[in-house]
C-alpha positions in Angstrom: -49.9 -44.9 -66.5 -51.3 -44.6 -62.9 -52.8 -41.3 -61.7 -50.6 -39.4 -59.6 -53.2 -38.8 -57.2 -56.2 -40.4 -55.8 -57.2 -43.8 -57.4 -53.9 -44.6 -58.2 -53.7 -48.3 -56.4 -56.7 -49.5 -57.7 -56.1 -48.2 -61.6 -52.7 -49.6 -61.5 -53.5 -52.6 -60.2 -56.6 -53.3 -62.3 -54.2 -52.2 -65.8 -51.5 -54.9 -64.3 -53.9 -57.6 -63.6 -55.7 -56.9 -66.6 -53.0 -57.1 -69.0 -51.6 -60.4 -67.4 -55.3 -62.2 -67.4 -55.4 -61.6 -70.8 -52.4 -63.1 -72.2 -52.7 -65.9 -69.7 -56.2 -66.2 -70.9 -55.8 -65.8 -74.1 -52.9 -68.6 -74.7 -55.0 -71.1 -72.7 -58.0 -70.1 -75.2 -60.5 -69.7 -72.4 -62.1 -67.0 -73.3 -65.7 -68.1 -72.4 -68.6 -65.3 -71.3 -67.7 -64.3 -67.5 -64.0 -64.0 -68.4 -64.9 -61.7 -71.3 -66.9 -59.5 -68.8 -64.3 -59.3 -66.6 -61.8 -58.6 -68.6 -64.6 -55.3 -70.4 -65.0 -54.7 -66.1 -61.1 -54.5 -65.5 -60.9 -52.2 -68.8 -63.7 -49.9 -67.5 -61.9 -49.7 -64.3 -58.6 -48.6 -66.2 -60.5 -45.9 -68.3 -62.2 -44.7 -64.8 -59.2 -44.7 -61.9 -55.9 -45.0 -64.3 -55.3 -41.9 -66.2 -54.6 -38.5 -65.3 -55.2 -35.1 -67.0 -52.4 -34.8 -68.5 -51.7 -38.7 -69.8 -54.9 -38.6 -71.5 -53.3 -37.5 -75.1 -50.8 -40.3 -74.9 -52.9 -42.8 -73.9 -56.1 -42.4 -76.8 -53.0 -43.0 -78.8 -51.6 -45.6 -77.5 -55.1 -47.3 -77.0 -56.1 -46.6 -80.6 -52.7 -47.9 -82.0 -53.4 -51.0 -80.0 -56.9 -51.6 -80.7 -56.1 -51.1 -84.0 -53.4 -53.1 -84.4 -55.0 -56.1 -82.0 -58.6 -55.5 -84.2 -56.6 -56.8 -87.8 -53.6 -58.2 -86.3 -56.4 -61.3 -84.8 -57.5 -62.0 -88.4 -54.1 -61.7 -89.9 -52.9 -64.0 -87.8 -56.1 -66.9 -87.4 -53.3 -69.3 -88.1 -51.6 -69.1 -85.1 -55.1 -69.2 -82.6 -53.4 -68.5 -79.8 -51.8 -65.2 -80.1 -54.9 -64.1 -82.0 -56.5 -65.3 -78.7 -53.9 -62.9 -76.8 -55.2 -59.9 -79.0 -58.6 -60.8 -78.8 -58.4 -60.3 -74.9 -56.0 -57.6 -74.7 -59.0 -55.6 -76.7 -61.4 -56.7 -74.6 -59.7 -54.6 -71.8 -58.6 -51.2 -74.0 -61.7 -51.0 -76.0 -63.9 -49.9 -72.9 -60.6 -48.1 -71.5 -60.4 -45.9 -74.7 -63.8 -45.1 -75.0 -64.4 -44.6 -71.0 -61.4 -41.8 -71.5 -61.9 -40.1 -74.8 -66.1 -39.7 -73.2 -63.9 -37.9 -69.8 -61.7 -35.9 -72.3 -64.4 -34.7 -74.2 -66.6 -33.7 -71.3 -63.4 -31.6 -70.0 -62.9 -30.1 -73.3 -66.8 -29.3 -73.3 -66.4 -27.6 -69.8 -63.4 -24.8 -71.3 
């Protein structure tokens, strides 16, 4: 979901490399402190550079499917560690994402 314009390198890249930490992170369970802020930077990142106007709909639904799904799906599945590991990181990155674009879309719908 890169922007169109602008910031579109940086977004995208950040989403990509984001994603990819956190299932590699999250099956070798190392999850410590710096990672984990990392991972909340990267997400920040996405919410800031790596949506456009008009993906912003889409993507709070998208991001609150998976945060929902990630948040329950984890303690569903604390039998198998490391995909609830996988889930754990993956809402590490979309939490801040979410709540960094629904903030943007609400200013803009303030503004009209």
């Amino acid at each position: 979901m890169p922007k169109k314009r602008g910031n579109r390198g940086l977004g995208g890249w950040a989403f990509l490399i984001g994603v990819i930490l956190a299932v590699v992170l999250g099956f070798l369970g190392l999850l410590d402190a710096t990672w984990t802020w990392i991972l909340v930077v990267i997400g920040l990142i996405v919410g800031f550079l790596n949506v456009a106007d008009d993906e912003t709909h889409p993507f709070l639904i998208a991001g609150a499917v998976l945060i929902i799904a990630s948040a329950f799906g984890g303690e569903a599945i604390n039998a198998v560690p490391l995909l609830a590991n996988v889930l754990q990181a993956l809402l590490l990155i979309f939490v801040p994402a979410v709540v960094i674009v629904a903030i943007k879309h609400t200013f803009t719908m303030a503004r009209h």
